[in-house]
Predicted model as a PDB file, atoms N, CA, C, CB and O in Angstrom, pLDDT in the B-factor column:
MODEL        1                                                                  
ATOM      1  N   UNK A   1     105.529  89.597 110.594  1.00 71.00           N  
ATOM      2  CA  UNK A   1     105.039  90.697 109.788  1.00 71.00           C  
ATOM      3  C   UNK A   1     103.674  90.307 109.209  1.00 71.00           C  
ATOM      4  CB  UNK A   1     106.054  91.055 108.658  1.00 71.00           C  
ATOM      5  O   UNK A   1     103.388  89.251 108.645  1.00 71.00           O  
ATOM      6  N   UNK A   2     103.024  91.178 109.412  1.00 86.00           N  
ATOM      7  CA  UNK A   2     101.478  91.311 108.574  1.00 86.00           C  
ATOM      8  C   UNK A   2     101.566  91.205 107.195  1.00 86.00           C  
ATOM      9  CB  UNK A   2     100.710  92.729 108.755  1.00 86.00           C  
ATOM     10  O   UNK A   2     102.355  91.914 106.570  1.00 86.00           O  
ATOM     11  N   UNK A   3     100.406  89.906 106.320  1.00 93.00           N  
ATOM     12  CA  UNK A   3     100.209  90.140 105.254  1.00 93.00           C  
ATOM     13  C   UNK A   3      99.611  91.407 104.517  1.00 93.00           C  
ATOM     14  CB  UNK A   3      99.734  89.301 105.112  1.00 93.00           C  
ATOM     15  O   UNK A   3      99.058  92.364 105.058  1.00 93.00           O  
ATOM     16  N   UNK A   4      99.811  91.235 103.329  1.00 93.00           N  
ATOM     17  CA  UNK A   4      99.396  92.951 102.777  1.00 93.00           C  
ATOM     18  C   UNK A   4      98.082  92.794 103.341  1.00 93.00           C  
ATOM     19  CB  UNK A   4      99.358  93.452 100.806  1.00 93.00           C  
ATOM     20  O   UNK A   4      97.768  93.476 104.316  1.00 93.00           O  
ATOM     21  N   UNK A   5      97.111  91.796 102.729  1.00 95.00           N  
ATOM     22  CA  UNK A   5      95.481  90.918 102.666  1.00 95.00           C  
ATOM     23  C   UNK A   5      95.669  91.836 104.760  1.00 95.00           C  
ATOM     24  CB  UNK A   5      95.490  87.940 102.272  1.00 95.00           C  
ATOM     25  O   UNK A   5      94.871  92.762 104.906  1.00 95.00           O  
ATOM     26  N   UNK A   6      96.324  91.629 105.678  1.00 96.00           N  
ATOM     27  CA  UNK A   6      95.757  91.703 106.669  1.00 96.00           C  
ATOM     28  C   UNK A   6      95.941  93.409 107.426  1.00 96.00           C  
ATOM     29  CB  UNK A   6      96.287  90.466 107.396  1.00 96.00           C  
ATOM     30  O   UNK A   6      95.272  94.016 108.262  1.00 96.00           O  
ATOM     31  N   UNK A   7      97.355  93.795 106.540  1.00 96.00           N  
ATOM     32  CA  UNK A   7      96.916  95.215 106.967  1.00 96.00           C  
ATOM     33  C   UNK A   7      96.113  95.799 105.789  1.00 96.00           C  
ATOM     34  CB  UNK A   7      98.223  96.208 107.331  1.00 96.00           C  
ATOM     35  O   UNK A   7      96.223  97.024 105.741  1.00 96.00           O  
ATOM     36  N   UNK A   8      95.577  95.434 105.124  1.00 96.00           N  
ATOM     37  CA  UNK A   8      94.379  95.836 104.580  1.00 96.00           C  
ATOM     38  C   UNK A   8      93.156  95.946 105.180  1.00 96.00           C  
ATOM     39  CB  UNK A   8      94.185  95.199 103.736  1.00 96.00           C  
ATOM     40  O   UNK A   8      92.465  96.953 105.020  1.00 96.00           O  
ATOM     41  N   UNK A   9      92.690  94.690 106.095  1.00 97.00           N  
ATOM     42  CA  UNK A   9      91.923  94.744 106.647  1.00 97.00           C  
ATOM     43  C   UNK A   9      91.985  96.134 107.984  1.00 97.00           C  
ATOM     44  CB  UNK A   9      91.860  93.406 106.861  1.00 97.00           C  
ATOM     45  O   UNK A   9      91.240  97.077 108.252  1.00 97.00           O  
ATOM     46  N   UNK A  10      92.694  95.849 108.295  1.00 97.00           N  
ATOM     47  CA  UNK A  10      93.347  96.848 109.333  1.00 97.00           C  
ATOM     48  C   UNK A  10      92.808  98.271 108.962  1.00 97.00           C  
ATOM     49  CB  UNK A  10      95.087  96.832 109.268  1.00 97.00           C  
ATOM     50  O   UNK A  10      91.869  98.910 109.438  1.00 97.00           O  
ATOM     51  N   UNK A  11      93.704  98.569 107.954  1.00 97.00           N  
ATOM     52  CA  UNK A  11      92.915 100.106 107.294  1.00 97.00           C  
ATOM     53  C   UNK A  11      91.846 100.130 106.950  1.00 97.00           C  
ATOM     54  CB  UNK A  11      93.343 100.712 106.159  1.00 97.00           C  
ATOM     55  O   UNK A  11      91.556 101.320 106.825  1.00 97.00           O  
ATOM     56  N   UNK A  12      90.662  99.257 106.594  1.00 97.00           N  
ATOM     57  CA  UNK A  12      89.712  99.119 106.381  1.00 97.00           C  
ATOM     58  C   UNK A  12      88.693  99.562 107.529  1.00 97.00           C  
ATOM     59  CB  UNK A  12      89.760  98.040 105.966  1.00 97.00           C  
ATOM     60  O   UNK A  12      88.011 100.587 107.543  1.00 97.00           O  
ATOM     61  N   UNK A  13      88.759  98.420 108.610  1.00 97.00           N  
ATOM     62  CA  UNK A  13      88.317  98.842 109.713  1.00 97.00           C  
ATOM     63  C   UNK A  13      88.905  99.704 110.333  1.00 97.00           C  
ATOM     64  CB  UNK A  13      88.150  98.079 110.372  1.00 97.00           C  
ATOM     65  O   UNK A  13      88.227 100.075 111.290  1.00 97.00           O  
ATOM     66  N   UNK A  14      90.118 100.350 110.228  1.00 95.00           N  
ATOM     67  CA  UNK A  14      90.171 101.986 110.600  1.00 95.00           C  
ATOM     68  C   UNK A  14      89.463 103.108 110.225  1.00 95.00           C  
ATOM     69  CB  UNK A  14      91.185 102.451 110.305  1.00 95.00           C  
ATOM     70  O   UNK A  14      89.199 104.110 110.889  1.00 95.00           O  
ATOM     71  N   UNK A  15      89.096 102.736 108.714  1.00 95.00           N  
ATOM     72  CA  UNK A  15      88.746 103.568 108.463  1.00 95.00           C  
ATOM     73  C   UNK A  15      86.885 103.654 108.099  1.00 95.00           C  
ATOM     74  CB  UNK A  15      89.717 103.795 107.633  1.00 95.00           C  
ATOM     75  O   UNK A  15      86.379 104.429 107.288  1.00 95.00           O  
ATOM     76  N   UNK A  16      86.114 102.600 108.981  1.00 96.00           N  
ATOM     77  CA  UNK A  16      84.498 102.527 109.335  1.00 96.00           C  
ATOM     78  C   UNK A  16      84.946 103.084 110.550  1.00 96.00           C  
ATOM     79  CB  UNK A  16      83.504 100.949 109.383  1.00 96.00           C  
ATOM     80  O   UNK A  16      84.355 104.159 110.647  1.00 96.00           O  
ATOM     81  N   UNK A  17      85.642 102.929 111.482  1.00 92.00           N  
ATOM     82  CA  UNK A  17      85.920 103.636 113.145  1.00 92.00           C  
ATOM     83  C   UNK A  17      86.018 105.875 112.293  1.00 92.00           C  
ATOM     84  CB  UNK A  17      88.546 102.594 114.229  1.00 92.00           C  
ATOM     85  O   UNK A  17      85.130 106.727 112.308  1.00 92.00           O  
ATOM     86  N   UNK A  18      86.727 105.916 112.017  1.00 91.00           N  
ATOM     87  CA  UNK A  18      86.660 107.031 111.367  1.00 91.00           C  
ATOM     88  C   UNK A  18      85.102 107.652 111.034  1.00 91.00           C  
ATOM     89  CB  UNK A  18      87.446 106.751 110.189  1.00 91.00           C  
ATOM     90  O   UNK A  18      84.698 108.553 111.768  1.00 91.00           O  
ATOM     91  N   UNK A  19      84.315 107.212 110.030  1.00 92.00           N  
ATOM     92  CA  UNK A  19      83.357 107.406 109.514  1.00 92.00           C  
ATOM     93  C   UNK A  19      82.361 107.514 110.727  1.00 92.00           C  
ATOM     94  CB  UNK A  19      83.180 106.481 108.513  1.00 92.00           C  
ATOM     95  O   UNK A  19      81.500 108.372 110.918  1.00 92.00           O  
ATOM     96  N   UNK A  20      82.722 106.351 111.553  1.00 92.00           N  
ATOM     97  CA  UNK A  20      81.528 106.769 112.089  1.00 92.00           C  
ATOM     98  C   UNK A  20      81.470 107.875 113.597  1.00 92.00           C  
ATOM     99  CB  UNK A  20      80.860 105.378 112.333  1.00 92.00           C  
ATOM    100  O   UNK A  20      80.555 108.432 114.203  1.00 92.00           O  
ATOM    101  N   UNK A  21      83.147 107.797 113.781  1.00 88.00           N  
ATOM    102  CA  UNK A  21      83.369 109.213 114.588  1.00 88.00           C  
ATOM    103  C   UNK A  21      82.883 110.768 113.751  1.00 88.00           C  
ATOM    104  CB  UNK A  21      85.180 109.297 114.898  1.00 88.00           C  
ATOM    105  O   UNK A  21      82.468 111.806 114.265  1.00 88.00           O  
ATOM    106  N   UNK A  22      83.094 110.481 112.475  1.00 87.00           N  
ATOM    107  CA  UNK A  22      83.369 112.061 111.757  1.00 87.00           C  
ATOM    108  C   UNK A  22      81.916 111.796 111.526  1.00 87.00           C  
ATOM    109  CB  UNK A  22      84.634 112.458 110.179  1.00 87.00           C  
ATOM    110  O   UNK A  22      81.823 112.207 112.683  1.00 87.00           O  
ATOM    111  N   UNK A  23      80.549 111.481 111.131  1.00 91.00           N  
ATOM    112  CA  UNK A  23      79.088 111.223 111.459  1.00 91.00           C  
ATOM    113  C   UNK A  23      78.221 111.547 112.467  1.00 91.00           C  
ATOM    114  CB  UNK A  23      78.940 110.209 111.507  1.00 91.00           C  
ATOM    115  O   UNK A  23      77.056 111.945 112.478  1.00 91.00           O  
ATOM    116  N   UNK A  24      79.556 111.128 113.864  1.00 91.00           N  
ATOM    117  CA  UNK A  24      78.515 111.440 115.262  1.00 91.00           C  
ATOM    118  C   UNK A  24      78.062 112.547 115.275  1.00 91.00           C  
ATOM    119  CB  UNK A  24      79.069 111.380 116.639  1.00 91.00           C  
ATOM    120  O   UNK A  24      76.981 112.849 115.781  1.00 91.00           O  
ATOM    121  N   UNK A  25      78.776 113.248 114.759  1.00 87.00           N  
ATOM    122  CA  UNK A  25      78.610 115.057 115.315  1.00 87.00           C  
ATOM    123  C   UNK A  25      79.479 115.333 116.204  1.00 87.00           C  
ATOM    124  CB  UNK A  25      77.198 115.568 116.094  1.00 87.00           C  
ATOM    125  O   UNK A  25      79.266 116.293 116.945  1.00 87.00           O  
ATOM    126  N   UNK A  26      80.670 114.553 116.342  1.00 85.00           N  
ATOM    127  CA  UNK A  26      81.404 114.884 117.705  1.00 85.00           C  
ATOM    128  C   UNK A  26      83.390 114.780 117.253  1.00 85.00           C  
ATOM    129  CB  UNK A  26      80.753 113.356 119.151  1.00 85.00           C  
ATOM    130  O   UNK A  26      84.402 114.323 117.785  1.00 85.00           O  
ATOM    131  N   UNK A  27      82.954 115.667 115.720  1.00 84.00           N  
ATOM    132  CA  UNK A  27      84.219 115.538 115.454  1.00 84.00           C  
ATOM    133  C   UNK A  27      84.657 116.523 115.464  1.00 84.00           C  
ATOM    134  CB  UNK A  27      84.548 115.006 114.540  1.00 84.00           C  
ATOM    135  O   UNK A  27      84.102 117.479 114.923  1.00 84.00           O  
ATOM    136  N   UNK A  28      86.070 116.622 116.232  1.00 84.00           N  
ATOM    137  CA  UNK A  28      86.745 118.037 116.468  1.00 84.00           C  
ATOM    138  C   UNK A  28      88.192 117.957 115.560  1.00 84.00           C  
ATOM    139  CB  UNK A  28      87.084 118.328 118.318  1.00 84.00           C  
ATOM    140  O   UNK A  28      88.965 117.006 115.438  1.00 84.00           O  
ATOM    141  N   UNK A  29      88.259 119.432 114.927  1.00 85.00           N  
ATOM    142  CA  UNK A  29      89.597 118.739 114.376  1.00 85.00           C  
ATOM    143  C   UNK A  29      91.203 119.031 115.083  1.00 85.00           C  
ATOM    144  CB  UNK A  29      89.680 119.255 112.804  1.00 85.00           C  
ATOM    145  O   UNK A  29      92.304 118.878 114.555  1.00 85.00           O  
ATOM    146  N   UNK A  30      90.842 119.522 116.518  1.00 86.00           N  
ATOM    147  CA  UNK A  30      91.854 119.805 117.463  1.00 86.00           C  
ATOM    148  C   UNK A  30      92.324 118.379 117.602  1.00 86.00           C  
ATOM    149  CB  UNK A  30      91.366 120.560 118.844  1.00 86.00           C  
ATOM    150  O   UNK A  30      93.455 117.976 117.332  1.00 86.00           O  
ATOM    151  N   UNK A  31      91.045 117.481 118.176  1.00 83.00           N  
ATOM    152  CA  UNK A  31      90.963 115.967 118.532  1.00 83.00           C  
ATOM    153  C   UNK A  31      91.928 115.275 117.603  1.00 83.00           C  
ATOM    154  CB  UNK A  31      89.431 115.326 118.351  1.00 83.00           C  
ATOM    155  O   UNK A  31      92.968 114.658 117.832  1.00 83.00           O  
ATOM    156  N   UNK A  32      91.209 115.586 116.361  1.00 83.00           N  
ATOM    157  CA  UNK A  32      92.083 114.860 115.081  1.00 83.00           C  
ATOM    158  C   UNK A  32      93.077 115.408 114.428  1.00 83.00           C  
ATOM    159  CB  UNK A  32      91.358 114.559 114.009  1.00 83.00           C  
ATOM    160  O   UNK A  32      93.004 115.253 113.209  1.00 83.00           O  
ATOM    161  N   UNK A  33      94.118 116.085 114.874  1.00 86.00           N  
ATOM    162  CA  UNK A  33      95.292 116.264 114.779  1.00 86.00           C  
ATOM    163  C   UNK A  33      96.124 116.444 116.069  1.00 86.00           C  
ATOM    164  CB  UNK A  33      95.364 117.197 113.992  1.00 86.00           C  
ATOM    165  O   UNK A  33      97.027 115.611 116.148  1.00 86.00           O  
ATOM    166  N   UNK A  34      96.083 116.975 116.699  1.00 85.00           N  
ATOM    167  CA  UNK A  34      96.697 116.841 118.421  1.00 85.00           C  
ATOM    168  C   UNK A  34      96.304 116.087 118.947  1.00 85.00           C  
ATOM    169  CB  UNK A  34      96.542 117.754 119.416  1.00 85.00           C  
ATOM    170  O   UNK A  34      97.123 115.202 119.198  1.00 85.00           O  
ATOM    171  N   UNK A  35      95.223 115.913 119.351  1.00 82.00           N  
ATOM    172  CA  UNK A  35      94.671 115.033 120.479  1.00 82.00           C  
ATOM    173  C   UNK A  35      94.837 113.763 120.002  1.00 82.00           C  
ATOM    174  CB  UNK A  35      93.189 115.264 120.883  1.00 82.00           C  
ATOM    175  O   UNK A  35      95.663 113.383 119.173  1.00 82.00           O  
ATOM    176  N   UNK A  36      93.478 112.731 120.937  1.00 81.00           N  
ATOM    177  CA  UNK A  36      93.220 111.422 120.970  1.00 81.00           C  
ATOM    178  C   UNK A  36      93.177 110.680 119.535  1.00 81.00           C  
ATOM    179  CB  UNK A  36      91.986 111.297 121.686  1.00 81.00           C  
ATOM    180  O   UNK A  36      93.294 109.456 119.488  1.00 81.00           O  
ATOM    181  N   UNK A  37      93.039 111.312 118.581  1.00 89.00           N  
ATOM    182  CA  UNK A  37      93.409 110.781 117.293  1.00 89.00           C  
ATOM    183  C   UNK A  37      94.429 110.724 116.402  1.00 89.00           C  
ATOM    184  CB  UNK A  37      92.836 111.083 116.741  1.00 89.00           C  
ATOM    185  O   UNK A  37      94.358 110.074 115.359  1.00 89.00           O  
ATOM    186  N   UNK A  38      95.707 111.580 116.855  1.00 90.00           N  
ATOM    187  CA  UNK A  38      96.842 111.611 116.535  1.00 90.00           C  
ATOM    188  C   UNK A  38      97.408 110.513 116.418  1.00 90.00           C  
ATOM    189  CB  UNK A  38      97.388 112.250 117.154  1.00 90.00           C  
ATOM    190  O   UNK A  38      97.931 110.267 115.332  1.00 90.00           O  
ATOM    191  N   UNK A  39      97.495 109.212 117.837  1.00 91.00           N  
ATOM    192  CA  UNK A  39      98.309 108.292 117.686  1.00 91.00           C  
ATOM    193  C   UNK A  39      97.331 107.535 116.159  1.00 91.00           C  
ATOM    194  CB  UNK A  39      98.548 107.368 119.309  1.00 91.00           C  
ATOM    195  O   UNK A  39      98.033 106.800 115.465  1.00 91.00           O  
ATOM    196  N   UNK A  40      96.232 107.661 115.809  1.00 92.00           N  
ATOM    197  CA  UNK A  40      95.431 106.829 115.114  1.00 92.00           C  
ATOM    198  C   UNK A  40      95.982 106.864 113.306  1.00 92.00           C  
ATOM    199  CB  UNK A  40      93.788 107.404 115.446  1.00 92.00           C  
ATOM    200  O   UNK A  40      96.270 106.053 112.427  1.00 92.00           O  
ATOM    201  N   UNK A  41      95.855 108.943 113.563  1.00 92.00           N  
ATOM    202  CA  UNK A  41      96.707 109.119 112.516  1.00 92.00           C  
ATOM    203  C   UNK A  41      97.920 108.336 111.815  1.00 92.00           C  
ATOM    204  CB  UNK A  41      97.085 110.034 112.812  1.00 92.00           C  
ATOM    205  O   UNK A  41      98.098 107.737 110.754  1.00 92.00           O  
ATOM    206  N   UNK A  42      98.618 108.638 112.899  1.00 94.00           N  
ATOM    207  CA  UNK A  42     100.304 107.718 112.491  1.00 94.00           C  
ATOM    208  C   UNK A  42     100.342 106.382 112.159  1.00 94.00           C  
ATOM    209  CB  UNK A  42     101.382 107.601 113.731  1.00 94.00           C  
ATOM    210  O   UNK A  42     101.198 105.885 111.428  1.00 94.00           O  
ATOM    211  N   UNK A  43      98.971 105.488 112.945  1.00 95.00           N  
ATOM    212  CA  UNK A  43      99.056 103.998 112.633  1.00 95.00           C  
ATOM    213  C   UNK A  43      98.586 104.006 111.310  1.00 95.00           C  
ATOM    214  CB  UNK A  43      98.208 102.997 113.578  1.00 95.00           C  
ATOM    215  O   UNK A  43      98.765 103.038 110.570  1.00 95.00           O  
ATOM    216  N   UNK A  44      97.887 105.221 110.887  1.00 96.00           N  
ATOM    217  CA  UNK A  44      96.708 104.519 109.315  1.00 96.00           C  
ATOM    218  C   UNK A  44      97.891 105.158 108.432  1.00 96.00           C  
ATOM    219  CB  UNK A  44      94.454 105.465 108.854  1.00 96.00           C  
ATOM    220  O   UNK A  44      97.860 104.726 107.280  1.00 96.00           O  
ATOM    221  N   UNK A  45      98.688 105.866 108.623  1.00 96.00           N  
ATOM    222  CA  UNK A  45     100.194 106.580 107.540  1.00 96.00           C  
ATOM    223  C   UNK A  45     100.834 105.386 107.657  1.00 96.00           C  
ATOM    224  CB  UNK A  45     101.408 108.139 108.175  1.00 96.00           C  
ATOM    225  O   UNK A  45     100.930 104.747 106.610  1.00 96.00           O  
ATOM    226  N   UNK A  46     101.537 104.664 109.147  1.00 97.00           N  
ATOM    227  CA  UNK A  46     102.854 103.369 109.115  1.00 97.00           C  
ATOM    228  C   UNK A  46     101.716 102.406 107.893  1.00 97.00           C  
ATOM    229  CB  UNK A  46     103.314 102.195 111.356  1.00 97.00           C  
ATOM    230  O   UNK A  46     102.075 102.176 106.738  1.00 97.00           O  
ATOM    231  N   UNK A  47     100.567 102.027 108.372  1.00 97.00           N  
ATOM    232  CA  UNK A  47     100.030 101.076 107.269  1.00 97.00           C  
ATOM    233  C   UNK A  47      99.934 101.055 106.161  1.00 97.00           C  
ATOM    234  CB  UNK A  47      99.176 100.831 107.288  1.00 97.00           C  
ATOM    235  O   UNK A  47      99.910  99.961 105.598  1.00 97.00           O  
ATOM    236  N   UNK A  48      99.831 102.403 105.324  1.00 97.00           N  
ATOM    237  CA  UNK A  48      99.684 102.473 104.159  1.00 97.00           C  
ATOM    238  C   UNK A  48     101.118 102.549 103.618  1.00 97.00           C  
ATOM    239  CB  UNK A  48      98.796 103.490 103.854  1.00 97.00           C  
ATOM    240  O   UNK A  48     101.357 102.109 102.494  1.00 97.00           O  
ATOM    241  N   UNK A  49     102.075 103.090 104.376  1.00 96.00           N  
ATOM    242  CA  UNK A  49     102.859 102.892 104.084  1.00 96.00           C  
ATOM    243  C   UNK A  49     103.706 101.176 103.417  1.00 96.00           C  
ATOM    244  CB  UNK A  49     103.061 103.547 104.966  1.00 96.00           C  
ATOM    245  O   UNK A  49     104.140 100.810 102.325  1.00 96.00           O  
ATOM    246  N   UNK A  50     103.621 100.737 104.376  1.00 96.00           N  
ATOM    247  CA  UNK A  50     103.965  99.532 104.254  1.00 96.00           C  
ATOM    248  C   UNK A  50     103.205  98.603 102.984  1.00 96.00           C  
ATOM    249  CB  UNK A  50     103.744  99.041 105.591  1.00 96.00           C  
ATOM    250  O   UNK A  50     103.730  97.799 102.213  1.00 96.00           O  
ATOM    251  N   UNK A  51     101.822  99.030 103.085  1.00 96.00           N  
ATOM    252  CA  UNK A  51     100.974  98.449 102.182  1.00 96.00           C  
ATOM    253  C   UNK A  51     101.952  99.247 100.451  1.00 96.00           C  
ATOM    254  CB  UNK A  51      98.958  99.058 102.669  1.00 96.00           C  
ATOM    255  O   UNK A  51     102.516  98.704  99.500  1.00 96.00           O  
ATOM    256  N   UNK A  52     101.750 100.393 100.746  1.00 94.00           N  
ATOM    257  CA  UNK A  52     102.602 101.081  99.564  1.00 94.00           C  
ATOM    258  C   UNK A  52     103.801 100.329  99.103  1.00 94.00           C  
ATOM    259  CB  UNK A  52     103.140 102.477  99.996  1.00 94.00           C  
ATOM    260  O   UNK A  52     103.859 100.173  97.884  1.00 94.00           O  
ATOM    261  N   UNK A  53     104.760  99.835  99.803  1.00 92.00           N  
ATOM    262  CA  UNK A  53     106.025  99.194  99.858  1.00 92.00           C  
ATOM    263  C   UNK A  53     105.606  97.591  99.205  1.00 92.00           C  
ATOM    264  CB  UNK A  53     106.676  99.230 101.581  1.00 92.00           C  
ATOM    265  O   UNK A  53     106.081  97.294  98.109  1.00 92.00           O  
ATOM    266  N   UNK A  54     104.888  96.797  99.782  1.00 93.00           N  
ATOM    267  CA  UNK A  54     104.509  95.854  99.354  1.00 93.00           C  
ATOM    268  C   UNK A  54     104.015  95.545  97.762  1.00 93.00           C  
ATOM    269  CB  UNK A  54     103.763  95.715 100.175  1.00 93.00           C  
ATOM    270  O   UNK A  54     104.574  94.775  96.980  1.00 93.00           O  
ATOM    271  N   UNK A  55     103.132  96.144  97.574  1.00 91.00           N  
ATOM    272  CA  UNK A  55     102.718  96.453  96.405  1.00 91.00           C  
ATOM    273  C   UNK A  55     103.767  96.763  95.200  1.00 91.00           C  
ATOM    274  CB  UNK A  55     101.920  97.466  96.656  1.00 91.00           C  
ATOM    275  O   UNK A  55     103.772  96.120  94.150  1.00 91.00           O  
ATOM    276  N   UNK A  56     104.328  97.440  95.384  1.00 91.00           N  
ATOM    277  CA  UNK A  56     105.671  98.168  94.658  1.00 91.00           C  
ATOM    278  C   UNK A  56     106.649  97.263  94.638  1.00 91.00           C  
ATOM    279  CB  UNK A  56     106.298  99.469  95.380  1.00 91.00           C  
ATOM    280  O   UNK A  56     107.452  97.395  93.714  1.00 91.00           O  
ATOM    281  N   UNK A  57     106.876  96.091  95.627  1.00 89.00           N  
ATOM    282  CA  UNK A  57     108.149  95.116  95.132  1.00 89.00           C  
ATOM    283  C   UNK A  57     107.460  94.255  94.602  1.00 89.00           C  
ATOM    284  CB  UNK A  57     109.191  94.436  96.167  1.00 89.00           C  
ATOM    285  O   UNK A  57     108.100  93.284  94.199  1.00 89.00           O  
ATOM    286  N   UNK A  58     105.742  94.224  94.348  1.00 87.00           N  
ATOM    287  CA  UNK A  58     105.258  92.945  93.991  1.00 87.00           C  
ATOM    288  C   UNK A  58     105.256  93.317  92.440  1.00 87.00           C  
ATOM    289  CB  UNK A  58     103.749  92.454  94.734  1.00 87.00           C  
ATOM    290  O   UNK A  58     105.333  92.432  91.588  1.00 87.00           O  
ATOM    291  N   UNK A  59     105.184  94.397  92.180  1.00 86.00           N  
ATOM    292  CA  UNK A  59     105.631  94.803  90.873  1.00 86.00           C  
ATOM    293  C   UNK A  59     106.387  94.928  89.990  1.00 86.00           C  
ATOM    294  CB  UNK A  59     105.590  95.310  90.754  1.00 86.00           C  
ATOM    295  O   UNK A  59     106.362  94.933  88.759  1.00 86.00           O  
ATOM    296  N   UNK A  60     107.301  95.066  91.019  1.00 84.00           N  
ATOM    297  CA  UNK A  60     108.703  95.560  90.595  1.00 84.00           C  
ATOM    298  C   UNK A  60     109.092  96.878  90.805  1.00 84.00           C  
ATOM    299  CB  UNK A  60     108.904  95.395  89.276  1.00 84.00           C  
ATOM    300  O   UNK A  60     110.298  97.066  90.642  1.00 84.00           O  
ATOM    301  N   UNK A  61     108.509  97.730  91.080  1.00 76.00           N  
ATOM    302  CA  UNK A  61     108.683  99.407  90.834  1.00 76.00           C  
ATOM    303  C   UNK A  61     109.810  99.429  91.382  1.00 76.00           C  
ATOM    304  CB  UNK A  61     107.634 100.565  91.498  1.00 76.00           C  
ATOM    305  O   UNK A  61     110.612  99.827  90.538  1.00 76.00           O  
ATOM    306  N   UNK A  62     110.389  99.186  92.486  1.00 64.00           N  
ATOM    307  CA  UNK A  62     111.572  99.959  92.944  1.00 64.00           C  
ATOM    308  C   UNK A  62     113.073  99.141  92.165  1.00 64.00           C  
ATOM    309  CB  UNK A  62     111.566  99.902  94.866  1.00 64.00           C  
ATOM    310  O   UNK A  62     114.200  99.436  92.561  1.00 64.00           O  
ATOM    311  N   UNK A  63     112.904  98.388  91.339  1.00 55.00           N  
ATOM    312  CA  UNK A  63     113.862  98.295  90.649  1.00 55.00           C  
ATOM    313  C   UNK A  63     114.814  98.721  89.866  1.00 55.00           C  
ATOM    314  CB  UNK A  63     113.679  97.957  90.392  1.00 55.00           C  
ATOM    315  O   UNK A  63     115.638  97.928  89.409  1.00 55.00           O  
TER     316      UNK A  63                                                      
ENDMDL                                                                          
END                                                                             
């Protein structure tokens, strides 16, 4: 399993790949919800997710 520190990075650089698709001029939002960016979608939701989870037992919250 990935440290928080590394799916951080992860979403990080997901999300300069983002910026600089939605910049080109070549952003469709068919693309970015159906199409070729869909699977991208779901990976940057499972990550934050998890990052969410992490955080929260390092706290305590779900206690």
């Amino acid at each position: 399993m990935a440290s928080k520190q590394e799916l951080i990075a992860e979403m990080l650089d997901m999300q300069k790949k983002f910026i600089a698709y939605e910049q080109s001029g070549d952003f469709n939002a068919e693309d970015y919800y159906v199409g070729e960016w869909k699977d991208y979608r779901e990976r940057y939701t499972e990550i934050a997710t998890q990052v969410r989870e992490m955080a929260s037992e390092e706290v305590g919250y779900w206690k």
